[in-house]
C-alpha positions in Angstrom: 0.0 0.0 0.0 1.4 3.1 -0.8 1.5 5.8 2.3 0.5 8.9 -0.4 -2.9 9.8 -0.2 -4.8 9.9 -3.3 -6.2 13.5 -2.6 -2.6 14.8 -2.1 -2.1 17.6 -4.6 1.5 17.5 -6.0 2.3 20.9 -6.5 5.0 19.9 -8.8 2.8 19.3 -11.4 0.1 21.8 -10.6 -1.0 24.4 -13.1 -1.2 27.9 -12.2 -4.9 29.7 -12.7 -5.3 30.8 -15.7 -5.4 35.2 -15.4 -6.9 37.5 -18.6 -5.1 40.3 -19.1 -6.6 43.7 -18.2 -8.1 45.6 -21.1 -6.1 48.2 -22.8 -7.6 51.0 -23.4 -8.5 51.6 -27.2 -7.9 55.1 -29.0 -11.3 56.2 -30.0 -11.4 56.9 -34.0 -13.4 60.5 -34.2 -15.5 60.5 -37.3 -14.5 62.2 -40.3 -15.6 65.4 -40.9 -17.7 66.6 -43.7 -16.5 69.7 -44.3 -13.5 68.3 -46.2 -9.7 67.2 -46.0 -8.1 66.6 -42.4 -6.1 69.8 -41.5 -1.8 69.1 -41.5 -0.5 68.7 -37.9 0.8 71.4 -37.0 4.9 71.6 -36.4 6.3 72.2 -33.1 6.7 76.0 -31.9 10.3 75.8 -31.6 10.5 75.0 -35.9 8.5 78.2 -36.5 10.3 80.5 -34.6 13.8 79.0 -36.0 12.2 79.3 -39.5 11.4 82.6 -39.0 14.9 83.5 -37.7 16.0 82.3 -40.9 13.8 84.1 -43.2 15.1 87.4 -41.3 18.6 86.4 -41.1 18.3 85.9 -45.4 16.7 89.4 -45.8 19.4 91.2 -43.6 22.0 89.8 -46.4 19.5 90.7 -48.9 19.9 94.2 -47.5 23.1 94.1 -46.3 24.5 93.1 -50.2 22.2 95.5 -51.7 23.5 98.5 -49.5 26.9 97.2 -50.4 25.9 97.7 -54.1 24.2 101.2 -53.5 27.4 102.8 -51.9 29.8 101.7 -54.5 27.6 102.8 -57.4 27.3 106.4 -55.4 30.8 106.2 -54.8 31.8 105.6 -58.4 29.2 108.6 -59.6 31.1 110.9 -56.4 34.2 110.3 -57.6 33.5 110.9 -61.6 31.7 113.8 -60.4 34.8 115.4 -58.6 37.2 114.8 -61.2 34.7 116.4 -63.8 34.2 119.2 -61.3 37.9 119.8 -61.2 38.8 119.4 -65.1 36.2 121.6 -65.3 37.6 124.7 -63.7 41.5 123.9 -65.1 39.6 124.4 -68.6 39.2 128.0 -68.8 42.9 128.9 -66.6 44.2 126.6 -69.6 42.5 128.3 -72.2 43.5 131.9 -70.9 46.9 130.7 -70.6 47.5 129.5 -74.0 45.3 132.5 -75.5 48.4 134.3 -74.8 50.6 132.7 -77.1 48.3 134.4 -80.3 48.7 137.1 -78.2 52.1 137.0 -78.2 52.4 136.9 -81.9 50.3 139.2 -82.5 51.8 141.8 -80.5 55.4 141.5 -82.3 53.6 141.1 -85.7 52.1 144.7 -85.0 53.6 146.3 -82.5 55.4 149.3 -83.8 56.9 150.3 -81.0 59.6 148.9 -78.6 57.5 150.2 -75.7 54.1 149.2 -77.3 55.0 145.3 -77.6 57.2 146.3 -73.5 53.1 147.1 -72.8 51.6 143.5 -74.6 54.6 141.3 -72.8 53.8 142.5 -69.4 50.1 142.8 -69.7 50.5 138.7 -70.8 52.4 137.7 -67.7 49.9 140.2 -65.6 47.3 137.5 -66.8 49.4 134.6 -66.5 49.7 135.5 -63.0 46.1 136.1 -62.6 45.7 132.0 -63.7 48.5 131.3 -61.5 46.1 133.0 -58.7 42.9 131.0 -59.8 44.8 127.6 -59.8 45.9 128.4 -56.1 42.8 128.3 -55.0 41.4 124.7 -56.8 41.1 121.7 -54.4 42.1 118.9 -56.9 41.3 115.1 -56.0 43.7 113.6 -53.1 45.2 111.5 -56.5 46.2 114.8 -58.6 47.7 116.8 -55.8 51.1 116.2 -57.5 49.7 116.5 -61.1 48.4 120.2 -59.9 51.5 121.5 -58.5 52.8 121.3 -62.5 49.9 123.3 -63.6 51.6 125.8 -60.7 54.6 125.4 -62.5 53.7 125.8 -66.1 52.0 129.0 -65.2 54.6 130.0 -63.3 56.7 129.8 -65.7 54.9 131.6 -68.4 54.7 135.2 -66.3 58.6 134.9 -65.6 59.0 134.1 -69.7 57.1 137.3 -70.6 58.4 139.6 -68.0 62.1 138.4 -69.1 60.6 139.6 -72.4 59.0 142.6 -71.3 62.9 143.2 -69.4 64.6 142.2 -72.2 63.7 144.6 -74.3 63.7 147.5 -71.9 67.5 147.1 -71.2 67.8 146.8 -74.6 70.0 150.0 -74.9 72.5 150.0 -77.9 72.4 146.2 -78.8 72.6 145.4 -82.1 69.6 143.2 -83.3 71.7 140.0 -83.2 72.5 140.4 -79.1 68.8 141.4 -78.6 67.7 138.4 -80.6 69.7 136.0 -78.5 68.8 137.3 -75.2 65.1 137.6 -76.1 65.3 134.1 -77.2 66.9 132.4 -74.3 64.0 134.0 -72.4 61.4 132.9 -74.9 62.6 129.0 -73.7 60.4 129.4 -70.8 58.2 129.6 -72.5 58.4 126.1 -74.4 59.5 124.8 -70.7 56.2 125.5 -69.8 54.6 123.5 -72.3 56.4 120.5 -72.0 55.5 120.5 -68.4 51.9 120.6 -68.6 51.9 118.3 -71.2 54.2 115.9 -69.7 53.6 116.4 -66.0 49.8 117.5 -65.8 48.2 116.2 -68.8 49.7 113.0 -68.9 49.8 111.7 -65.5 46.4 112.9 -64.7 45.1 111.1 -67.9 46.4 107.7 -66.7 45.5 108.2 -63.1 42.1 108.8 -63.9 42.3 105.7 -66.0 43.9 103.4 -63.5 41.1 104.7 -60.5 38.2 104.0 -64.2 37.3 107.6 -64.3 35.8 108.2 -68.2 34.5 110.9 -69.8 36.9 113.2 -68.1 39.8 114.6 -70.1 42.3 117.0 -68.6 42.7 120.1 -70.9 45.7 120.8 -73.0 47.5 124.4 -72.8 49.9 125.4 -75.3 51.4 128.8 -75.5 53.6 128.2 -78.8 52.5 126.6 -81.8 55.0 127.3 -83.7 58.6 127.7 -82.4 59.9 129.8 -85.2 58.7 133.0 -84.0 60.4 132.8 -80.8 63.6 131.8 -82.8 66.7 133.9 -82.3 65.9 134.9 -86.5 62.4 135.5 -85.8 63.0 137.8 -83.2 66.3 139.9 -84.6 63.8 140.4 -87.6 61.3 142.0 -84.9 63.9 144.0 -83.2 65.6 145.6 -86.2 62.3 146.5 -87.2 61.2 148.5 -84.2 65.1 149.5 -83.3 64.6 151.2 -87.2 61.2 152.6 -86.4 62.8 154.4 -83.1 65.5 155.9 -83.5 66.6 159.3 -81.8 64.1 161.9 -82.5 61.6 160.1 -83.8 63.2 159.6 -87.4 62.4 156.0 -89.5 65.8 155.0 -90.6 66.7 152.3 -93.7 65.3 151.2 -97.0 61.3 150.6 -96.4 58.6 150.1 -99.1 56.4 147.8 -101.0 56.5 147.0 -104.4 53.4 146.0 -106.6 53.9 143.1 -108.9 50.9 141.6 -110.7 46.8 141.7 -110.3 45.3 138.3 -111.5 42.0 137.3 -112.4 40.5 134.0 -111.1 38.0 131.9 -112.1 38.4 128.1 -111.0 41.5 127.1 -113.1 41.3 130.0 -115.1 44.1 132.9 -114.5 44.1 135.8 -116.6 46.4 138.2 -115.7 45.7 142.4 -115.9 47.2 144.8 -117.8 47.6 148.3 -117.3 48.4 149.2 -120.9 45.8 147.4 -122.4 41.7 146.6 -121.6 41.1 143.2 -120.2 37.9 141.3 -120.7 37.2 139.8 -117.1 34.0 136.6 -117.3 32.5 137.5 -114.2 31.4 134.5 -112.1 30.2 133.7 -108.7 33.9 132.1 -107.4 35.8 135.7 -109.1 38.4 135.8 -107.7 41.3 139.3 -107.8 44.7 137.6 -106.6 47.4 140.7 -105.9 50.6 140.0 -105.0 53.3 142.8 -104.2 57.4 142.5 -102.6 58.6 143.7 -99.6 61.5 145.8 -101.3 63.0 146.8 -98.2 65.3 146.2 -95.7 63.3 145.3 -92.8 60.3 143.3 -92.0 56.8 144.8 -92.3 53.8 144.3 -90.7 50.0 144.9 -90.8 50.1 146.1 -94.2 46.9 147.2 -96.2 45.8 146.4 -99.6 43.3 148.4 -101.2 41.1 146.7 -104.5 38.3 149.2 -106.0 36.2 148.8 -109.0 34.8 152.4 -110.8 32.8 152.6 -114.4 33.0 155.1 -116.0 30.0 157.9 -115.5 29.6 156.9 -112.1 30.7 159.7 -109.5 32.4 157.0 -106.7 33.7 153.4 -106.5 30.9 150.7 -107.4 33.1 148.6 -105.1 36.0 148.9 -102.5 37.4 146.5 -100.1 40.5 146.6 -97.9 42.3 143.5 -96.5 45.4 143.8 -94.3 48.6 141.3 -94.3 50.2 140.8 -91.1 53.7 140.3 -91.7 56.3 140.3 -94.8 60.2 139.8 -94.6 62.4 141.6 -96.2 62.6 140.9 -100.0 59.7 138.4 -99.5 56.6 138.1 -102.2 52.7 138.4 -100.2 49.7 137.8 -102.1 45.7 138.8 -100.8 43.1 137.2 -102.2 39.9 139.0 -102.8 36.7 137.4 -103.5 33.0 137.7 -102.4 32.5 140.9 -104.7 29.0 141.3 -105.3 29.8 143.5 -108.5 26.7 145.9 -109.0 24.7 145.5 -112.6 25.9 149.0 -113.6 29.7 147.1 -113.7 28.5 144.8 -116.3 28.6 146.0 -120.5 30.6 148.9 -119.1 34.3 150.3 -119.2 35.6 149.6 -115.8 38.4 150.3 -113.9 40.2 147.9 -111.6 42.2 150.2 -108.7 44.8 148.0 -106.7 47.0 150.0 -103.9 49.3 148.6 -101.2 49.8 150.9 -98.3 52.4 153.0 -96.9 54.6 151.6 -94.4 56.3 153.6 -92.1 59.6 155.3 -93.5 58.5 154.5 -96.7 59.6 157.4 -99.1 58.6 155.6 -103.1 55.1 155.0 -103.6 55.5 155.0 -107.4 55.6 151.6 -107.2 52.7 150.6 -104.9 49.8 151.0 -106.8 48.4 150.3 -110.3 45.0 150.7 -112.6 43.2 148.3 -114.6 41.0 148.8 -117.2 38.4 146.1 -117.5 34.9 145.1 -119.2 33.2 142.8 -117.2 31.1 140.0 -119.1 29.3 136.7 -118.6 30.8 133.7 -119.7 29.8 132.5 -122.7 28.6 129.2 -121.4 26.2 131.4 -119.5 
C-alpha cells in the first residue's frame, strides 16, 4: 500500500490559474468630418520661430548686399563727379593761358613800337599771374595733388617768360639786333618749358590716373602757349627788333630802306588765270567764285607788318567806287613776295557792258619814301561767260 494519499495535490505538477489580461484602453477613432480634408498637424513651436529667424537672417544679407551695391555705385558717380568738377575749372585757366601765345604773336607782328610790344609782354604775364592765382585756389582730387603742382609750374613759368621779355627789351639799350635776338630768345625758352611741363607732367599723368582709379569721360585740358617755335627763334626775333630799333631811332626819325612793291593783279576763275594789264583793256568773265589775286614785294630792308591792300572797281559815269574793299597782311620779310586774295565781290549790274576800272594799292609803311611803285589801274569790261 502506498502511504501517499490519493487526494494529495502535488504541487509539482500543478497548473497555475489561468489570469486574462486587463483591457487596454483603445484610441477612439473620431469621425471624419464633412467639411472636407483633415487639416496638416501642425509643427512644433520651436520650428517656426527657427524658420522665422531664418527668413530674417536671409533678408538682412539681402539688404546688407544690396546697401553694399548702392554705396559703391554712389561712390563711383562721387568720384567721376569730382574729377569732372575739377577738369572743369582747369579748362578756362588753360584756355586763358595759352590764348596768350596768339597774343604773343600778334603783338610782335604789329607792335610798332619797342615800348608798345614792353606794354603787350607784361600785360600777358599780368594774366598769367592772374591763372596762377585762380589755380591756387582749386582743391584737386587727393590722386592729382602732385599732377596740380605742375599746372603751378607751367603757369609760373609763363609770367617769368614774358616779364624776361617785357625786361629784355627795356635794357635793350644799344644792342645790335643779333644780341637782342639772343637774349630775347633764351627767355622765350620758358616759355616752351612751360609747355612741356603741362603736357608731360599734368596732362599725362592725370590722364592715366584717372584711367587706373576707371574715371571716363573726363579729359584733362591741353595748354599750349607756342604753336609754332619759329617765332620765338633767335631769326624770328632779330627780324622784330631791327624793325622796331629802325622805327625808333633818336628823334623820332624812321631810318633804312622801307617800301612795297606792286607786282601783278590776276583774275580768277576756278582754273582760269588771266592776268591784268595796265596798258591794255582786259575782258574779265564775271562768275560767282571771281576771284582778284594781288601780290606785291617787300623791297625793303626790314620786316613789315599789318600792311593794307586796297582793291576798287569804278565805271565810267559813275561819281564813286561801285566797289571797295581793304584787306590787311600781317607780316612780310624783307625781300619776300605776299599775295591777298579777294573774292566775295558782289559787283553791281551798272559794272556789267561797261568800261571799268580795276584800282589796286598797297599801303604805306612807315619810313616808306617811293610810292610810285605801290599802286596800279586796270582797265576792264566785265562780261558773262559765254557758257552762261
Amino acid at each position: 500500500m502506498s502511504t501517499f494519499d490519493d487526494d494529495t495535490q502535488l504541487e509539482f505538477f500543478d497548473e497555475p490559474e489561468t489570469q486574462e489580461a486587463p483591457d487596454r484602453p483603445r484610441r477612439r477613432m473620431r469621425p471624419r468630418r464633412p467639411g472636407g480634408p483633415r487639416r496638416p498637424t501642425q509643427p512644433p513651436h520651436g520650428a517656426v520661430a527657427l524658420a522665422r529667424l531664418a527668413g530674417f537672417v536671409a533678408l538682412a544679407i539681402a539688404v546688407v548686399v544690396g546697401l553694399v551695391f548702392w554705396v559703391g555705385s554712389c561712390q563711383g558717380k562721387s568720384k567721376h563727379d569730382e574729377y569732372k568738377s575739377y577738369m572743369d575749372n582747369v579748362q578756362p585757366i588753360a584756355q586763358n593761358s595759352a590764348a596768350a601765345g596768339t597774343a604773343l604773336v600778334n603783338a610782335l607782328r604789329s607792335a610798332k613800337t619797342v615800348t608798345a610790344l614792353h606794354s603787350k609782354l607784361e600785360q600777358g604775364s599780368r594774366e598769367q599771374q592772374q591763372g596762377y592765382a585762380a589755380a591756387l585756389r582749386l582743391r584737386p582730387p587727393a590722386a592729382l595733388q602732385a599732377a596740380h603742382q605742375q599746372v603751378l609750374a607751367a603757369l609760373q613759368l609763363r609770367a617769368i617768360g614774358l616779364t624776361g621779355l617785357a625786361d629784355s627789351l627795356a635794357n635793350a639799350g644799344d644792342k645790335t639786333a643779333s644780341e637782342e635776338a639772343s637774349l630775347l630768345a633764351k627767355q622765350a625758352d620758358l616759355l616752351t618749358a612751360s609747355d612741356i611741363v603741362w603736357a608731360q607732367l599734368f596732362k599725362l599723368p592725370a590722364t592715366q590716373t584717372m584711367k587706373a582709379l576707371g574715371v571716363k569721360g573726363v579729359i584733362a585740358p591741353p595748354s599750349q602757349i607756342v604753336t609754332n617755335p619759329e617765332v620765338i627763334s633767335p631769326n624770328s626775333f632779330g627780324l622784330v627788333y631791327a624793325r622796331l630799333k629802325s622805327l625808333n631811332n633818336a628823334g623820332g626819325k624812321v631810318t633804312g630802306l622801307h617800301g612795297s612793291e606792286l607786282l601783278s593783279t590776276t583774275a580768277v576763275v576756278g582754273s582760269s588765270r588771266q592776268e591784268l594789264s595796265t596798258s591794255t583793256p582786259t575782258t574779265v568773265d564775271v562768275a560767282a567764285n571771281l576771284v582778284f589775286e594781288v601780290s606785291f614785294k617787300n623791297a625793303g630792308n626790314f620786316q613789315e607788318v599789318n600792311i593794307p591792300v586796297t582793291l576798287a572797281v569804278t565805271v565810267v559815269g559813275a561819281s564813286k567806287a561801285v566797289l571797295a574793299t581793304t584787306k590787311h597782311v600781317p607780316s612780310v620779310l624783307s625781300g619776300h613776295t605776299a599775295t591777298v586774295s579777294f573774292g566775295n565781290l558782289n559787283l553791281p549790274t551798272s559794272a556789267f557792258g561797261a568800261n571799268a576800272t580795276v584800282h589796286v594799292k598797297v599801303g604805306k609803311v612807315p619810313g616808306e619814301t617811293n610810292l610810285d611803285n605801290n599802286k596800279a589801274a586796270y582797265e576792264v569790261f566785265f562780261s558773262l561767260p559765254s557758257n552762261g
